[in-house]
MARLO-72222 format. One record per atom (N, C-alpha, C): residue in one letter; residue number from 1; atom name; y negated, x, z. Coordinates in steps of 0.2 Angstrom, whole numbers, plus 2048, in hexadecimal, padded with zeros to 3 digits. Atoms other than C-alpha are relative to their C-alpha. Example, Ala and Ser with C-alpha at 12.3 -4.5 7.8 and 13.67 -1.06 7.14 Angstrom:
% MARLO-72222
> type, seq, atom, yy, xx, zz
> A, 1, N, 806, 804, 800
> A, 1, CA, 816, 83E, 827
> A, 1, C, 7FA, 804, 800
> S, 2, N, 806, 7FC, 7FF
> S, 2, CA, 805, 844, 824
> S, 2, C, 7FB, 7FC, 803
This chain:
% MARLO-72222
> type, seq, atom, yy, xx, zz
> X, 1, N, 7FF, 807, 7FE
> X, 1, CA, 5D6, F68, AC3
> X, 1, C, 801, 7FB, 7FA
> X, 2, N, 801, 805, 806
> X, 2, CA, 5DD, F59, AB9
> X, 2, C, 7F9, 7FC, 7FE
> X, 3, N, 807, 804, 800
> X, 3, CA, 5D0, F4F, AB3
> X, 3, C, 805, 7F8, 800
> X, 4, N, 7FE, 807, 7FF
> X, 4, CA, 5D1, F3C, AB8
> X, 4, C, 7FC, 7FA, 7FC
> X, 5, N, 804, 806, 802
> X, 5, CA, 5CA, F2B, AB0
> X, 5, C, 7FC, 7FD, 807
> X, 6, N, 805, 803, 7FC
> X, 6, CA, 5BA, F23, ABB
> X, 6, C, 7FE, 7FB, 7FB
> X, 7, N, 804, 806, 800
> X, 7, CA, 5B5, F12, AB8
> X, 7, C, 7F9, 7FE, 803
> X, 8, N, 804, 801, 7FD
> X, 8, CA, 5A4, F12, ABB
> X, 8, C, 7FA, 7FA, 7FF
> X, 9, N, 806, 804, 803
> X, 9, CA, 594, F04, AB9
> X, 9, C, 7FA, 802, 801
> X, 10, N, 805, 7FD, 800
> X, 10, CA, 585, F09, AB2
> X, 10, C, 7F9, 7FC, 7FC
> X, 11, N, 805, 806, 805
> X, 11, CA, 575, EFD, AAD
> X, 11, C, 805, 7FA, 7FF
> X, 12, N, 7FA, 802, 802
> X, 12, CA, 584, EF1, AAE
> X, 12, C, 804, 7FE, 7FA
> X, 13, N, 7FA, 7FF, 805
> X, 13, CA, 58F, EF7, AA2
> X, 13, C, 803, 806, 802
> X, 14, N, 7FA, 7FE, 7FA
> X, 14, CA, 5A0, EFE, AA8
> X, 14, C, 801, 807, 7F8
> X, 15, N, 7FD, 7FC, 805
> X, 15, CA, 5A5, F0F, AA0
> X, 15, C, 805, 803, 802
> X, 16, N, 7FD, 7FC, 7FC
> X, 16, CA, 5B2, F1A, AA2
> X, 16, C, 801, 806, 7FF
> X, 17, N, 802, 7FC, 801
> X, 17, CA, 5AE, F2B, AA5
> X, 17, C, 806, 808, 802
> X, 18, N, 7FB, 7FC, 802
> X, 18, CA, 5BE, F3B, AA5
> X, 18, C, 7FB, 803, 802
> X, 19, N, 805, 7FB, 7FE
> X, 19, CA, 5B9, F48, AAF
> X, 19, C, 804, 806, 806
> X, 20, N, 7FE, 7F9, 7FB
> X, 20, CA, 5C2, F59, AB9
> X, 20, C, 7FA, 7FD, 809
> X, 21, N, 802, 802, 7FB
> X, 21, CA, 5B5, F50, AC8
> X, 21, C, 801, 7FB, 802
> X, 22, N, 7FA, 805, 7FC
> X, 22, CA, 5BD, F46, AD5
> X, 22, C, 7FA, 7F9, 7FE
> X, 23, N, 801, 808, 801
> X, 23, CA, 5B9, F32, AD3
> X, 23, C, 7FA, 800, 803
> X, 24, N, 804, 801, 7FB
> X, 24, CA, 5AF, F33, AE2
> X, 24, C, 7F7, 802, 7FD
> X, 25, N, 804, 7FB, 804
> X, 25, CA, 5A2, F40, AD9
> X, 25, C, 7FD, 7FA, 7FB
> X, 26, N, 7FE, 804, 807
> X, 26, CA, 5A5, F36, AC9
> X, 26, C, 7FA, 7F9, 801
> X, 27, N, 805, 809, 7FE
> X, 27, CA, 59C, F23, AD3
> X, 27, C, 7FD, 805, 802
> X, 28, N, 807, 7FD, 7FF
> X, 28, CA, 590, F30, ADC
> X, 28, C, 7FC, 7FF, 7FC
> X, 29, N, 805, 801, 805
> X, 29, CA, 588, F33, ACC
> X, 29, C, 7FD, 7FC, 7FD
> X, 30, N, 801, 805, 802
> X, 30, CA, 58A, F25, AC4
> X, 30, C, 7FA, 7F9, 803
> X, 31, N, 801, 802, 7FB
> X, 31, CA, 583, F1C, AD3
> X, 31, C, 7F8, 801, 7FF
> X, 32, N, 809, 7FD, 801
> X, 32, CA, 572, F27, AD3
> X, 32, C, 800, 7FD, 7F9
> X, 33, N, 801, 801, 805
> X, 33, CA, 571, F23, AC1
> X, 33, C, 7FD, 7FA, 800
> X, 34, N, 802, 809, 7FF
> X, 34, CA, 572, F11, AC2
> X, 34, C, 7FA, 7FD, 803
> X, 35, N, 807, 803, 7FB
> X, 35, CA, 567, F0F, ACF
> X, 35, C, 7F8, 806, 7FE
> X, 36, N, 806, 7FE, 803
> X, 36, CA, 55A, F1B, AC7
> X, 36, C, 7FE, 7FB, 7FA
> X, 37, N, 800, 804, 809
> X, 37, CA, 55C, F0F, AB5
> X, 37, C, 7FE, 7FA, 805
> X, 38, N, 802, 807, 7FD
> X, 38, CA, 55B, EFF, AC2
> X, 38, C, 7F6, 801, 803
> X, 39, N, 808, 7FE, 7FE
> X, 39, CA, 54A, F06, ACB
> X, 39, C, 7FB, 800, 7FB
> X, 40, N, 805, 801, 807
> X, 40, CA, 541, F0B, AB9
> X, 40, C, 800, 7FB, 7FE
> X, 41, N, 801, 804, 804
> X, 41, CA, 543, EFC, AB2
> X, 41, C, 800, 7FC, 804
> X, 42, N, 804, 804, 7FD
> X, 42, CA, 53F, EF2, AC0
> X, 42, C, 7F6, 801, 800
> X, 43, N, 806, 7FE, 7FD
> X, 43, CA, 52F, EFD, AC4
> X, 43, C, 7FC, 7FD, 7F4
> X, 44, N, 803, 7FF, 805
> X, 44, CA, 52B, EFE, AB0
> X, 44, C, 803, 7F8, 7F9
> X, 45, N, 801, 808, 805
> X, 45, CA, 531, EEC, AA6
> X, 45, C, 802, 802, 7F9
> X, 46, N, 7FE, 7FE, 806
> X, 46, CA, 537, EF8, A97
> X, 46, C, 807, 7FE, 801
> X, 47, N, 7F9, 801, 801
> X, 47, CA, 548, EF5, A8E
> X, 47, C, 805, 803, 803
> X, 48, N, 7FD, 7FD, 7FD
> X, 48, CA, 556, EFB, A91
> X, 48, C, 802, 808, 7FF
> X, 49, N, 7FF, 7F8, 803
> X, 49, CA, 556, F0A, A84
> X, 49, C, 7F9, 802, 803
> X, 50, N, 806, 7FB, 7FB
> X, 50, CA, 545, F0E, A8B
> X, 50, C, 800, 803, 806
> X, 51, N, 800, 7FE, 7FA
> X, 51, CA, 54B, F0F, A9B
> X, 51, C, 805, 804, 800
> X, 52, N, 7FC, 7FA, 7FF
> X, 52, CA, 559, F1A, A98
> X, 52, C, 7FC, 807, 7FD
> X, 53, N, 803, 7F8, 804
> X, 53, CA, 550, F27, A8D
> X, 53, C, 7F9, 801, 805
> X, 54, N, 802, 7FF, 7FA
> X, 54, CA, 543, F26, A9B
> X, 54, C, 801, 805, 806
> X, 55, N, 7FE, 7FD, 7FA
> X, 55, CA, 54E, F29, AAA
> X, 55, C, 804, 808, 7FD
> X, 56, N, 7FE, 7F8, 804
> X, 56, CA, 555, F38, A9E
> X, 56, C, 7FC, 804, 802
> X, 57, N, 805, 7F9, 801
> X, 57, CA, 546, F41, A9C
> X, 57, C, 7FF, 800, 808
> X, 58, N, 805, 7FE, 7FA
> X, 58, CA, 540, F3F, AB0
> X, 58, C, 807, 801, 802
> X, 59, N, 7FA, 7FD, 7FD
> X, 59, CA, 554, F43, AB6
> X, 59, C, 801, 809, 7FC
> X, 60, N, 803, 7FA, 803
> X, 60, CA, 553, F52, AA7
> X, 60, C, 7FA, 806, 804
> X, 61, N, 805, 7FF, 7FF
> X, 61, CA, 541, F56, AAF
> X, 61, C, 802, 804, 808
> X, 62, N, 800, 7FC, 7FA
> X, 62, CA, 548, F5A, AC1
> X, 62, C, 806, 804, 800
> X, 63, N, 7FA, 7FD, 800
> X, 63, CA, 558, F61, ABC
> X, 63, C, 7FC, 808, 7FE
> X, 64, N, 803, 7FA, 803
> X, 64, CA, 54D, F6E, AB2
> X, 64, C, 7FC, 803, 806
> X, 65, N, 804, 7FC, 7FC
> X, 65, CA, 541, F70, AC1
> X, 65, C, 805, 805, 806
> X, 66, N, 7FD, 7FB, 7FD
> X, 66, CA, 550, F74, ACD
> X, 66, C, 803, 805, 7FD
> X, 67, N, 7FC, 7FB, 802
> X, 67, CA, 557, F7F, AC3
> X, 67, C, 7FA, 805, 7FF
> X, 68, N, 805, 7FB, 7FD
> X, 68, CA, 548, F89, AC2
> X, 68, C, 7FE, 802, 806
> X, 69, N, 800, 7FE, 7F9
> X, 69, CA, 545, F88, AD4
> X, 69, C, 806, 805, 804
> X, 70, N, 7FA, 7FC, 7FE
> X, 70, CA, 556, F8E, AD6
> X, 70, C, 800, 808, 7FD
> X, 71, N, 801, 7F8, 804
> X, 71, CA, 553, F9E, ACB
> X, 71, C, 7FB, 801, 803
> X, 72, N, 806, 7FD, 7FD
> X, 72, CA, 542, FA1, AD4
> X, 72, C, 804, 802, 806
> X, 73, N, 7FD, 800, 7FB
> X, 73, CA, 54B, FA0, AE5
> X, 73, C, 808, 809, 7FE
> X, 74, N, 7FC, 7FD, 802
> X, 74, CA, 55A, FAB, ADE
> X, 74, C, 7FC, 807, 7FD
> X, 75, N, 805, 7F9, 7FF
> X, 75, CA, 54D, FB9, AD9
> X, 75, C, 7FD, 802, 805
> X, 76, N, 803, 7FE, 7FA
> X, 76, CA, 545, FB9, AE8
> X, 76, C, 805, 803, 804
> X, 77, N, 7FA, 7FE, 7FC
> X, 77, CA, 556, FBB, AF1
> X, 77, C, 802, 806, 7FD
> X, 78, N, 801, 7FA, 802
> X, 78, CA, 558, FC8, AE7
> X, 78, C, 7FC, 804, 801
> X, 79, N, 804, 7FA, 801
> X, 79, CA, 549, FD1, AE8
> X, 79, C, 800, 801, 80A
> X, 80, N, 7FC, 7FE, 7FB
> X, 80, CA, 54D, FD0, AFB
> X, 80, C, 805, 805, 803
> X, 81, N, 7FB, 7FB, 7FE
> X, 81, CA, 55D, FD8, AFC
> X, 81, C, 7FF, 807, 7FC
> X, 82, N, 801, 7FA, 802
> X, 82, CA, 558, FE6, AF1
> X, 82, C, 7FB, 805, 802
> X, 83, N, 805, 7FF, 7FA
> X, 83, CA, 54B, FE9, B01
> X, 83, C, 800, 806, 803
């Protein structure tokens, strides 16, 4: 797939992000992000670098969990079919 330019806004600042994923995808994400970075630094009053290296680690934090869940799942599936 080509890749396209996406104009996104994130913490309001506009970036533009080049990407093989459709537009649509491209503001999905963006979307979740911003409003994770709006929520923590409503709920916690840190800056704004604090709140992004924040939202890092606890977006990080469940990326890493589903992906173990998803290997634990995927072995199990496996140890299934080999029944």
């Amino acid at each position: 797939m080509e890749k396209q330019k996406t104009i996104v806004r994130v913490a309001g600042k506009e970036y533009t992000l080049v990407s093989a994923d459709s537009p649509e995808y491209i503001s999905r994400v963006a979307t979740y992000v911003d409003r994770r970075i709006t929520e923590t630094a409503f709920a916690t009053r840190m800056n704004k670098e604090n709140v992004a290296v924040l939202v890092s680690l606890n977006m990080a934090d469940e990326l890493m969990k589903a992906q173990d869940e998803n290997a634990r799942l995927r072995r199990e599936l496996n140890a299934l079919r080999s029944k």
